[in-house]
N, CA, C and O atoms as CSV, one atom per row, in Angstrom:
chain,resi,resn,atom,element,x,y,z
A,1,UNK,N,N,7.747,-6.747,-10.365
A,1,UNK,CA,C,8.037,-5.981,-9.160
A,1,UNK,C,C,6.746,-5.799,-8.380
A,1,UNK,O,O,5.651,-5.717,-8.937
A,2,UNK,N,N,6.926,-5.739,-7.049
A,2,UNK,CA,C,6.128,-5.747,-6.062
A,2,UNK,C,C,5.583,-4.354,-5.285
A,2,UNK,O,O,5.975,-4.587,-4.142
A,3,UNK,N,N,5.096,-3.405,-5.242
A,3,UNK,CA,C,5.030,-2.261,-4.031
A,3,UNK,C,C,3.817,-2.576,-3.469
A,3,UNK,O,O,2.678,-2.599,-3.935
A,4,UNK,N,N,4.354,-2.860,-2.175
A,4,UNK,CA,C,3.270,-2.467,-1.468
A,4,UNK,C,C,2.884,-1.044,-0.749
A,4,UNK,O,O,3.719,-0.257,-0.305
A,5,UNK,N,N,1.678,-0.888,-0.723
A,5,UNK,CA,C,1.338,0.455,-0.450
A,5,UNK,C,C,0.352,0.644,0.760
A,5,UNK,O,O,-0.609,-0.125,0.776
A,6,UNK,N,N,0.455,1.515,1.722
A,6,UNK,CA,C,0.013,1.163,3.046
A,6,UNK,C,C,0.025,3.239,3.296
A,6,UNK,O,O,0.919,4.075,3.168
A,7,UNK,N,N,-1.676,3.346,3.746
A,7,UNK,CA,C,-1.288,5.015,3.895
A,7,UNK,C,C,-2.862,5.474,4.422
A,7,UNK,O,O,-4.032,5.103,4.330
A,8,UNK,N,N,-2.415,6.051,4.751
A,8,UNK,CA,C,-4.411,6.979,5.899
A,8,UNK,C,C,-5.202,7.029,4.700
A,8,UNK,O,O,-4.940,7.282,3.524
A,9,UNK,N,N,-6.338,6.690,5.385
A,9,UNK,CA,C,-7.547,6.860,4.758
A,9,UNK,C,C,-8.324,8.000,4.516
A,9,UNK,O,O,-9.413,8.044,3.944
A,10,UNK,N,N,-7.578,9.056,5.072
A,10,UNK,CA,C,-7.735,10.535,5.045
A,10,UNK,C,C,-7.102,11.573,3.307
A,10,UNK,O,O,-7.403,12.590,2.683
A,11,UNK,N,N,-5.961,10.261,3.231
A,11,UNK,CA,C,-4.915,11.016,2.156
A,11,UNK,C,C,-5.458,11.605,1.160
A,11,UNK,O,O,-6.550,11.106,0.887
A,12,UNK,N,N,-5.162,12.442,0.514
A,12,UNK,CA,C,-5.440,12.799,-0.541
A,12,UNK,C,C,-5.227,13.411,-1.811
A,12,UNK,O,O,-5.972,13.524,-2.785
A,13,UNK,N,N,-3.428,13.984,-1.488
A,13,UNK,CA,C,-2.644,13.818,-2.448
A,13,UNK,C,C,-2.039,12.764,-3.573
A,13,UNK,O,O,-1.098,11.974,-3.498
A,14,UNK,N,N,-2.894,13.050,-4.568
A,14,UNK,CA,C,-2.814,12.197,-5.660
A,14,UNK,C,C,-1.310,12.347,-6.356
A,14,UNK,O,O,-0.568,11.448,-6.751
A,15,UNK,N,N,-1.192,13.214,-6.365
A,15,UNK,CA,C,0.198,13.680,-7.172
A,15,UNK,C,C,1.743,12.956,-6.420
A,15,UNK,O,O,2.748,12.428,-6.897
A,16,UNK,N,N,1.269,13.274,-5.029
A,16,UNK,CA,C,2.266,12.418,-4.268
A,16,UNK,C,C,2.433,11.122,-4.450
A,16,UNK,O,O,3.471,10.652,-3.983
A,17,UNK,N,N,1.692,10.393,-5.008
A,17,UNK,CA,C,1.286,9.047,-4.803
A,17,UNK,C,C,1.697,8.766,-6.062
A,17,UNK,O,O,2.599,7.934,-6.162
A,18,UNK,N,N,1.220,9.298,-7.135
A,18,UNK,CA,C,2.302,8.667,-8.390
A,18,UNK,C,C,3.121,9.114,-8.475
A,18,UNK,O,O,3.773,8.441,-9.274
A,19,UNK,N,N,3.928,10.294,-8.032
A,19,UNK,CA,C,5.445,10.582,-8.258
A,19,UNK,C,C,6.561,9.338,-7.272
A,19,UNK,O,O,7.709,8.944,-7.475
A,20,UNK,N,N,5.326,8.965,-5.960
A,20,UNK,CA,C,6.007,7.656,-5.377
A,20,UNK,C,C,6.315,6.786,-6.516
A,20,UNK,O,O,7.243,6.637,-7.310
A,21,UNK,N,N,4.975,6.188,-6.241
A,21,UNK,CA,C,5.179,5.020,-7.816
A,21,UNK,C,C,6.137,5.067,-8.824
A,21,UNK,O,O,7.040,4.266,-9.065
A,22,UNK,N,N,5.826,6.119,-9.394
A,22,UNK,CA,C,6.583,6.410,-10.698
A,22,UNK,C,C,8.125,6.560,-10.504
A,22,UNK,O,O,8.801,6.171,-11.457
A,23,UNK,N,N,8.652,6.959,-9.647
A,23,UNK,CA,C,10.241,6.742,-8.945
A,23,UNK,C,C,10.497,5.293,-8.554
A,23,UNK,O,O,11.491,4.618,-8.822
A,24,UNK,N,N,9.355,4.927,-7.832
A,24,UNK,CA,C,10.038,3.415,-6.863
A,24,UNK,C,C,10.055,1.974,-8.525
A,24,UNK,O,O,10.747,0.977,-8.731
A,25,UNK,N,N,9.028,2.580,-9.242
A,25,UNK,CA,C,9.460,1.496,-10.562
A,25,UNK,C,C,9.803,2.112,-11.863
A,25,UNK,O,O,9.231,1.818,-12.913
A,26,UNK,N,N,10.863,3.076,-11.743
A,26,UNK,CA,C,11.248,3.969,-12.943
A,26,UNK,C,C,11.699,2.684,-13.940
A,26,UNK,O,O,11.225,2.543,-15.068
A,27,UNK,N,N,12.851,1.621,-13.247
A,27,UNK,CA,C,13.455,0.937,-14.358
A,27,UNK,C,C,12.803,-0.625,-14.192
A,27,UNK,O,O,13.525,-1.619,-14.120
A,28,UNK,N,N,11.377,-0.674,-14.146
A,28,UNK,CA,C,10.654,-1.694,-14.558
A,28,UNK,C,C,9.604,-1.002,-15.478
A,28,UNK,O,O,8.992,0.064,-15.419
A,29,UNK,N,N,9.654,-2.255,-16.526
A,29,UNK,CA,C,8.075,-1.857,-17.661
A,29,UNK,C,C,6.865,-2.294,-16.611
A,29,UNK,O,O,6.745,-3.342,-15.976
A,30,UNK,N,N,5.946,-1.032,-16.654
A,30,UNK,CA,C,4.942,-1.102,-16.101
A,30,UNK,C,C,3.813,-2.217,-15.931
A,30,UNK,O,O,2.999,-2.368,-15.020
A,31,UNK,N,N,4.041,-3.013,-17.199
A,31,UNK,CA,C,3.260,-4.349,-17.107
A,31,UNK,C,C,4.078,-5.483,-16.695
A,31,UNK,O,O,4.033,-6.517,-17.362
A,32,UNK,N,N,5.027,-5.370,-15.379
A,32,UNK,CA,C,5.591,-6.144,-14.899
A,32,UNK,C,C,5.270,-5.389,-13.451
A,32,UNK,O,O,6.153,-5.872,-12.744
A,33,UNK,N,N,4.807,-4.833,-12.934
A,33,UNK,CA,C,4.807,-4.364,-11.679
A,33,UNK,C,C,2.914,-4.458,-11.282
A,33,UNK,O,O,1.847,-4.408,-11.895
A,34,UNK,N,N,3.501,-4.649,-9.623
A,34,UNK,CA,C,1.763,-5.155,-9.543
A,34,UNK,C,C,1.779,-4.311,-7.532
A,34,UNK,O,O,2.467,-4.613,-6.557
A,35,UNK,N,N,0.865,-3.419,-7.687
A,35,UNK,CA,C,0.419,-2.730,-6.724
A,35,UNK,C,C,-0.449,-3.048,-5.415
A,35,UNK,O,O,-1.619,-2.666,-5.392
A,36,UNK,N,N,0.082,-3.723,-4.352
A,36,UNK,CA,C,-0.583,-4.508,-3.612
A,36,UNK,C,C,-1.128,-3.142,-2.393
A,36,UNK,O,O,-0.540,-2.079,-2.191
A,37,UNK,N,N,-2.275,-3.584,-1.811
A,37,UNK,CA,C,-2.516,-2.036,-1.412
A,37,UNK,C,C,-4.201,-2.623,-0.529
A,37,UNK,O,O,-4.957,-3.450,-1.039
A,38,UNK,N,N,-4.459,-1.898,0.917
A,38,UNK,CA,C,-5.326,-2.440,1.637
A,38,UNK,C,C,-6.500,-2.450,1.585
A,38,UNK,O,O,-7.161,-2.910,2.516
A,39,UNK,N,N,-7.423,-1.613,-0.240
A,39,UNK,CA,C,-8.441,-1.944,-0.035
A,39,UNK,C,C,-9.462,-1.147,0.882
A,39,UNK,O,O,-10.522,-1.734,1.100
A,40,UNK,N,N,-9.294,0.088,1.440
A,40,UNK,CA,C,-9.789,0.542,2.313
A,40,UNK,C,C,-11.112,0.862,1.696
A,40,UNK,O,O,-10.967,1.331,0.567
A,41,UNK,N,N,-12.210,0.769,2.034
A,41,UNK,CA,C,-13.777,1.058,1.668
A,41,UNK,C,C,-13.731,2.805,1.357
A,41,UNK,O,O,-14.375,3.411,0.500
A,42,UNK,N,N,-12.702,3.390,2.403
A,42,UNK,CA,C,-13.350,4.883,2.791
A,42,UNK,C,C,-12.550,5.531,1.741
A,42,UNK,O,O,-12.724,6.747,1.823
A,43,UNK,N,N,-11.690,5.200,0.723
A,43,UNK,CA,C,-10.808,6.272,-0.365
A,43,UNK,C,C,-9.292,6.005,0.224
A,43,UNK,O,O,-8.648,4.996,0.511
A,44,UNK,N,N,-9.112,7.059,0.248
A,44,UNK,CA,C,-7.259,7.955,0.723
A,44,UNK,C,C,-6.135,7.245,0.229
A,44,UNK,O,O,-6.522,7.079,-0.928
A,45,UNK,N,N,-5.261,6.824,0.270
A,45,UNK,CA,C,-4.125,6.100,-0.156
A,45,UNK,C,C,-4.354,5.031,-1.039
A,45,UNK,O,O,-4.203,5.316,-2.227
A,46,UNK,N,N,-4.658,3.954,-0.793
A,46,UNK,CA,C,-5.174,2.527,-1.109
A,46,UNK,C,C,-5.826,2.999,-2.121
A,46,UNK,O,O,-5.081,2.793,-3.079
A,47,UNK,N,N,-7.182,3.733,-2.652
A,47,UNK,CA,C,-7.887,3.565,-3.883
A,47,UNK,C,C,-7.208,4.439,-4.613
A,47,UNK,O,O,-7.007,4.129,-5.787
A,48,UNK,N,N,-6.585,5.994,-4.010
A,48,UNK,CA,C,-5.408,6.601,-4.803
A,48,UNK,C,C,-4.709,6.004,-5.784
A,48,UNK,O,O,-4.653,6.316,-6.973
A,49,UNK,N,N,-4.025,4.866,-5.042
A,49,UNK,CA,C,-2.400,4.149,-5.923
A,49,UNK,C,C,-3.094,3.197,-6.727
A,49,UNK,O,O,-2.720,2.998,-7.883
A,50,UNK,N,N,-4.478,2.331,-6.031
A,50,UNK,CA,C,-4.901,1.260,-6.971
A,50,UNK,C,C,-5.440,2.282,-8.294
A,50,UNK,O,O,-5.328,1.776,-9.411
A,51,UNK,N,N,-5.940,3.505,-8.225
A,51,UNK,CA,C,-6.356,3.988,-9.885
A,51,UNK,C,C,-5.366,4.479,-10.359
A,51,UNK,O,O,-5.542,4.516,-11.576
A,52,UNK,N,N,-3.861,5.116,-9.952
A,52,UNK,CA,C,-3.037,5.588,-10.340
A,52,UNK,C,C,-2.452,4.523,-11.092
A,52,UNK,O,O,-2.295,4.841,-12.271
A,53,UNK,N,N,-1.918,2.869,-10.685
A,53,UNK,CA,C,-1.477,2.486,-11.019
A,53,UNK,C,C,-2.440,1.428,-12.144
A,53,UNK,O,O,-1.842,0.592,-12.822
A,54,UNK,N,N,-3.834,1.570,-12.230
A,54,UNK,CA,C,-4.312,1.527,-13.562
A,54,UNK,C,C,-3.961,2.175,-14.618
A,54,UNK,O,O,-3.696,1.607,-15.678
A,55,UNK,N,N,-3.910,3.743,-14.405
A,55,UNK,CA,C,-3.485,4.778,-15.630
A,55,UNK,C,C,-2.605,4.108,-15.912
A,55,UNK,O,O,-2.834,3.434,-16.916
A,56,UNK,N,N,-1.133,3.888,-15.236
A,56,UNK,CA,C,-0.050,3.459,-15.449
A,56,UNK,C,C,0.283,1.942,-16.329
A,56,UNK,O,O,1.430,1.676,-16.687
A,57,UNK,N,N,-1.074,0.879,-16.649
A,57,UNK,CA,C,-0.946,0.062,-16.529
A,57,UNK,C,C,-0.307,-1.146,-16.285
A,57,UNK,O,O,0.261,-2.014,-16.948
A,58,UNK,N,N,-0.670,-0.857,-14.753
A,58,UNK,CA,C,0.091,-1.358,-13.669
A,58,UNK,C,C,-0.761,-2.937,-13.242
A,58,UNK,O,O,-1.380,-3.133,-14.287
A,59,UNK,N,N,-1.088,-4.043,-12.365
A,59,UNK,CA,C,-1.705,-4.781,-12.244
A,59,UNK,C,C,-1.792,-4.360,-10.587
A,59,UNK,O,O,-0.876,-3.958,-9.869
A,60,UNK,N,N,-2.985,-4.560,-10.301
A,60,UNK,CA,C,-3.592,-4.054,-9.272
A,60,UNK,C,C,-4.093,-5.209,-7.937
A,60,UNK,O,O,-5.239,-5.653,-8.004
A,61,UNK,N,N,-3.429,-5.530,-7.078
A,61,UNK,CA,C,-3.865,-6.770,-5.972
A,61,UNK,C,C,-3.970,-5.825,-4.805
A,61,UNK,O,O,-3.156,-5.177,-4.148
A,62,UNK,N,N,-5.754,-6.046,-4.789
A,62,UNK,CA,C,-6.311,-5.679,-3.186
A,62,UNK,C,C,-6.468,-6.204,-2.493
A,62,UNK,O,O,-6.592,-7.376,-2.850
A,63,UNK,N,N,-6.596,-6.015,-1.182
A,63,UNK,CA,C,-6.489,-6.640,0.136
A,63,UNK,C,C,-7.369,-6.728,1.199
A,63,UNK,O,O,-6.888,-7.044,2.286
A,64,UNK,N,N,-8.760,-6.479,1.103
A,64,UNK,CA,C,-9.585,-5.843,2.372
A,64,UNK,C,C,-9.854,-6.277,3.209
A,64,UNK,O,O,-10.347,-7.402,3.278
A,65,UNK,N,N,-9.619,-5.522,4.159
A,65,UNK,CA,C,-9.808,-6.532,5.480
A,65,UNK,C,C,-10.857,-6.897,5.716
A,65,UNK,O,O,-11.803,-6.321,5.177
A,66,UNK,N,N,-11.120,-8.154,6.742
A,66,UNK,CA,C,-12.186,-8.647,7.313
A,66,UNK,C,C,-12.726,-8.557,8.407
A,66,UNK,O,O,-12.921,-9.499,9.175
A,67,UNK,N,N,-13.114,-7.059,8.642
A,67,UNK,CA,C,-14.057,-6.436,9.983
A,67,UNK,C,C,-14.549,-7.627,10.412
A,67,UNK,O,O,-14.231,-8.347,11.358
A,68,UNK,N,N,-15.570,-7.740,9.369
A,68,UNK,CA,C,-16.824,-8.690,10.291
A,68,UNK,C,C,-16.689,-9.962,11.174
A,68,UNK,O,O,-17.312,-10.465,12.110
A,69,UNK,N,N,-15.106,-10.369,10.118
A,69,UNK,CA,C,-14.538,-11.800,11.224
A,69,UNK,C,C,-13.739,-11.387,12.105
A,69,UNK,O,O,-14.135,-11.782,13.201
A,70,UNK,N,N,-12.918,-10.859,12.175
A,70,UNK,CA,C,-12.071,-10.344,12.832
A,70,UNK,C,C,-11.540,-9.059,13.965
A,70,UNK,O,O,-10.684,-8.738,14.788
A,71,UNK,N,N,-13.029,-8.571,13.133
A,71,UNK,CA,C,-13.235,-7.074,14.326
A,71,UNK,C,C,-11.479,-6.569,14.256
A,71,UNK,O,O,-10.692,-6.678,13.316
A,72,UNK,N,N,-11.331,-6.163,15.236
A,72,UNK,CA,C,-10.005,-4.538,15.358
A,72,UNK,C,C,-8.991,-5.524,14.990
A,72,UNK,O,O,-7.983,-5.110,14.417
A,73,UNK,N,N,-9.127,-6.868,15.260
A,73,UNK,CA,C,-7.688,-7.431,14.671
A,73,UNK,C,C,-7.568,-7.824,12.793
A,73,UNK,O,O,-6.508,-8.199,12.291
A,74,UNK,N,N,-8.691,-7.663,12.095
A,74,UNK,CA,C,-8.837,-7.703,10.946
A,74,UNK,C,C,-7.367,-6.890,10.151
A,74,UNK,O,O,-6.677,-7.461,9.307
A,75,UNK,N,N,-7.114,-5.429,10.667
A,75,UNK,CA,C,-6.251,-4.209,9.959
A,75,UNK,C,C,-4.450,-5.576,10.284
A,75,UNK,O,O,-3.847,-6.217,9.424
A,76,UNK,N,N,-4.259,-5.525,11.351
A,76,UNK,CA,C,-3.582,-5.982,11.388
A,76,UNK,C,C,-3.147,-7.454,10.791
A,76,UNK,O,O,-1.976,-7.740,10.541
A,77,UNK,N,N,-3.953,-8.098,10.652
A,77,UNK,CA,C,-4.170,-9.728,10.229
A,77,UNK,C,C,-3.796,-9.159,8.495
A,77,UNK,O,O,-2.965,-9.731,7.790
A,78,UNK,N,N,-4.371,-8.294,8.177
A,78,UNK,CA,C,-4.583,-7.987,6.617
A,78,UNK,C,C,-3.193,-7.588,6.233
A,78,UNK,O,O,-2.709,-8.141,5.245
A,79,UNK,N,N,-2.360,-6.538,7.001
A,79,UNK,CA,C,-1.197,-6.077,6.887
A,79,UNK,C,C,-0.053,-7.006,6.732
A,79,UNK,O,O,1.000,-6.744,6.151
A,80,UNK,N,N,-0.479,-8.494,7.510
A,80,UNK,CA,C,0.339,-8.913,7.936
A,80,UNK,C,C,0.565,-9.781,6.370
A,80,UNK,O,O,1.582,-10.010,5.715
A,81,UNK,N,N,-0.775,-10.093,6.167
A,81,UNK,CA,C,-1.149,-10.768,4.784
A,81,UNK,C,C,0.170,-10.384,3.904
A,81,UNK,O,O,1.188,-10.988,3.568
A,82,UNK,N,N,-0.433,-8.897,3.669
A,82,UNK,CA,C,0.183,-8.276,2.313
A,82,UNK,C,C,1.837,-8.424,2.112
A,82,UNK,O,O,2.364,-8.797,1.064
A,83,UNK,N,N,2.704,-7.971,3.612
A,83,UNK,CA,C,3.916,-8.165,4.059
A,83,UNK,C,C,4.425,-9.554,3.642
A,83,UNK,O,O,5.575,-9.744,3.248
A,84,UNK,N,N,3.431,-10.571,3.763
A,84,UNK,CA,C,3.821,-11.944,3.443
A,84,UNK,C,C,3.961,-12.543,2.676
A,84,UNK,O,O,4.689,-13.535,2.642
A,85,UNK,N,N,3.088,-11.971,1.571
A,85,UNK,CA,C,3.005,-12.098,0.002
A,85,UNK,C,C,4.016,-11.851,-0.880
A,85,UNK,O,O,4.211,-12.341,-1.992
A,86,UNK,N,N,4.745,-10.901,-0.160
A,86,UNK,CA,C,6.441,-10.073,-1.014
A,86,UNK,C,C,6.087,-8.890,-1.210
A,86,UNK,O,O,4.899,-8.629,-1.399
A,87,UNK,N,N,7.039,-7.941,-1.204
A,87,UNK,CA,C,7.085,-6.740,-1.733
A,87,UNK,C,C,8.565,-6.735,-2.495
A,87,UNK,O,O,9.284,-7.724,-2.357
A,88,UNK,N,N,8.987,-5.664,-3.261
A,88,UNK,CA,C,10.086,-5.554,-3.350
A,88,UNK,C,C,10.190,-3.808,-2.694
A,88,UNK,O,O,11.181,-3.079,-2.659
A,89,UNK,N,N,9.330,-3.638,-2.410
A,89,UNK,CA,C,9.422,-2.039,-1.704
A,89,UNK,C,C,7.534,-1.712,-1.060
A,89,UNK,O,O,6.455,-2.267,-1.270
A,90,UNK,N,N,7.932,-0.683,-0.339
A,90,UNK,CA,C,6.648,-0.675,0.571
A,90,UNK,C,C,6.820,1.422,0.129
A,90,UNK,O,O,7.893,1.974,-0.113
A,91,UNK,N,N,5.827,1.926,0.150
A,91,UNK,CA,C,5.343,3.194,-0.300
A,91,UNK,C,C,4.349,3.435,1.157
A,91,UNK,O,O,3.526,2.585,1.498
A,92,UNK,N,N,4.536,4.503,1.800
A,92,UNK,CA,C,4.118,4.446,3.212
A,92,UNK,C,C,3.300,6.142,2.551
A,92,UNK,O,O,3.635,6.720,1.517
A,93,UNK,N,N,2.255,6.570,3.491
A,93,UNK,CA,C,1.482,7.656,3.216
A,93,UNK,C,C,0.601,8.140,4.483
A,93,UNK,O,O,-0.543,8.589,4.408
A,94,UNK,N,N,1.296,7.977,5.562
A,94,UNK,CA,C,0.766,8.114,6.956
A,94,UNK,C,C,0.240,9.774,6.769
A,94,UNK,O,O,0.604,10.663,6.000
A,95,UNK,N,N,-0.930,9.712,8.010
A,95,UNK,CA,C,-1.209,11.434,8.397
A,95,UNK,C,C,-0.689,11.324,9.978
A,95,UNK,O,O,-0.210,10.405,10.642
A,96,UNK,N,N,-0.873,12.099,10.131
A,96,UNK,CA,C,-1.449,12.119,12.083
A,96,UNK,C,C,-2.439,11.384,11.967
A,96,UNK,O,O,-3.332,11.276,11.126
A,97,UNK,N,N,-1.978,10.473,13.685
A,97,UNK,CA,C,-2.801,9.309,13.956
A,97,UNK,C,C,-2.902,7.712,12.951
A,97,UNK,O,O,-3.617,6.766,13.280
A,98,UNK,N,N,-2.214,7.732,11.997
A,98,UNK,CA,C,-2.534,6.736,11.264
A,98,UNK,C,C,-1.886,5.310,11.602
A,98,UNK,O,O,-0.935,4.682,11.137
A,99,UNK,N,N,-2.654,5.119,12.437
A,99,UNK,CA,C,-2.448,3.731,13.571
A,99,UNK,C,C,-2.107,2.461,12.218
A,99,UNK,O,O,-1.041,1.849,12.156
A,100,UNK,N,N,-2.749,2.357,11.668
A,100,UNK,CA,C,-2.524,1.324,10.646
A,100,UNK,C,C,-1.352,1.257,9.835
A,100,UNK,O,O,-0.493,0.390,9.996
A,101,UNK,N,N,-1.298,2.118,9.001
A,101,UNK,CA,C,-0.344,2.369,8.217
A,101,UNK,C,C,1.086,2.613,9.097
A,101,UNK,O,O,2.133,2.431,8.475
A,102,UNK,N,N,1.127,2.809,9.787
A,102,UNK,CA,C,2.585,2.600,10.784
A,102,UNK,C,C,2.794,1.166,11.321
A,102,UNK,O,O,3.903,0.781,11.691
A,103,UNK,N,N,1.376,0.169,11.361
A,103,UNK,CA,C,1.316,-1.094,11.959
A,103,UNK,C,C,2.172,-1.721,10.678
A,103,UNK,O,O,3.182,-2.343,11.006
A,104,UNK,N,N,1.839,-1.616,9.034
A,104,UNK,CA,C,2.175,-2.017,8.691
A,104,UNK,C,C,3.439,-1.564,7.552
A,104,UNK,O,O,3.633,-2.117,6.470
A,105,UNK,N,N,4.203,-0.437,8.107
A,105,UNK,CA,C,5.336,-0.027,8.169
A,105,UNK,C,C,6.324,-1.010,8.584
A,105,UNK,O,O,7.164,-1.583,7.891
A,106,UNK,N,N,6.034,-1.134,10.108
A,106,UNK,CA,C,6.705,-1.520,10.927
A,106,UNK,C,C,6.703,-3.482,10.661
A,106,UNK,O,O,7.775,-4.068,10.816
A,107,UNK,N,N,5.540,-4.220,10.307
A,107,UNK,CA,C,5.911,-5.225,9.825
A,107,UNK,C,C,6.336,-5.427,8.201
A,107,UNK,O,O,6.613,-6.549,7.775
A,108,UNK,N,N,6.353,-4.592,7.599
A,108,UNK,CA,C,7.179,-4.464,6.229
A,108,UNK,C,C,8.933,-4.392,6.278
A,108,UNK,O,O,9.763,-4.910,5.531
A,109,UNK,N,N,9.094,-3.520,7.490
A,109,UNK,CA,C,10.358,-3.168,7.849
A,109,UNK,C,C,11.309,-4.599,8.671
A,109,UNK,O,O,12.448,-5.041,8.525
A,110,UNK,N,N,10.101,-4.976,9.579
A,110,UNK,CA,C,10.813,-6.830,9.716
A,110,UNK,C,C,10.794,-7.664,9.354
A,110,UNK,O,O,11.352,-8.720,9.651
A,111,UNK,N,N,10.037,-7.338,8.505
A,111,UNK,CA,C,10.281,-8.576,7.113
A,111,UNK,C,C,11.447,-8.219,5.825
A,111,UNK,O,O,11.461,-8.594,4.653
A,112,UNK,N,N,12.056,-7.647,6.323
A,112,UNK,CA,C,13.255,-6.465,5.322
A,112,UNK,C,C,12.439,-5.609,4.149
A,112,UNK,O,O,13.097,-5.045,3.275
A,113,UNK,N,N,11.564,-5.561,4.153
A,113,UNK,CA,C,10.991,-4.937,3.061
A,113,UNK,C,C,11.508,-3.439,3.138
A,113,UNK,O,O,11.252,-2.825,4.174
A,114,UNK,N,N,12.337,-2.684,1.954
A,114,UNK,CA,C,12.668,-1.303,2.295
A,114,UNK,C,C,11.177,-0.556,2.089
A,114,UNK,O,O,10.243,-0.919,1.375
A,115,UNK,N,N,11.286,0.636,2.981
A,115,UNK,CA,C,9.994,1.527,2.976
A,115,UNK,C,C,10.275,2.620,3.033
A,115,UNK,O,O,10.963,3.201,3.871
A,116,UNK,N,N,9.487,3.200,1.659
A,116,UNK,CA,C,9.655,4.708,1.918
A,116,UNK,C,C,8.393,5.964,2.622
A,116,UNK,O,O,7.224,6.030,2.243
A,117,UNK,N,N,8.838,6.584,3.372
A,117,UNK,CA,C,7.898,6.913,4.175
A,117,UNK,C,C,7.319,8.700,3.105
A,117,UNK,O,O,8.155,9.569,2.857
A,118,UNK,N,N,6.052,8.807,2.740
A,118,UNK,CA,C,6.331,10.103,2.093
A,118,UNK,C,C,5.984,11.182,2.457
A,118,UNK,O,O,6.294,12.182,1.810
């Protein structure tokens, strides 16, 4: 199983973040599920779920974008990545303002990927 995970770099509810997890793959064994997630340098969501879903031993695929080539279109190019790769579910963790994580809501959602927003 697939989640992708997409959420502000501000976040910081940990508890939220594995009670996501831990619901969206209740009836998969944990060493079948693999946590795809953007890698963000600055913390909040992304390094949240990638250590949560270590405890869990979970398998962990990061994503980081490529500022330096890509400048402001990097977030998006990266999102688009992850969406493309498969999910079988998307785990959303927006604040106010979280331009990204709604960018890649919204291409998770047209690619049918179900998303839960938390």
């Amino acid at each position: 199983m697939r989640v992708l995970i997409t959420g502000s770099r501000h976040w910081t509810d940990r508890a939220t973040i594995r009670d996501a997890i831990t619901a969206a793959t209740r009836a998969v064994p944990a060493s079948e599920v693999t946590i795809v997630h953007g890698d963000c340098p600055y913390g909040g969501a992304d390094l949240i779920a990638a250590d949560v879903a270590t405890e869990l031993g979970m398998r962990v695929e990061a994503h980081p974008a490529d500022w330096k080539r890509l400048g402001k279109a990097a977030g998006p190019h990266r999102n688009q990545l992850m969406v493309d790769r498969g999910a079988d579910v998307c785990l959303a963790f927006p604040e106010q303002g979280s331009r990204g994580t709604w960018d890649c809501v919204r291409r998770a959602r047209t690619a049918g990927i179900p998303v839960t927003v938390n």
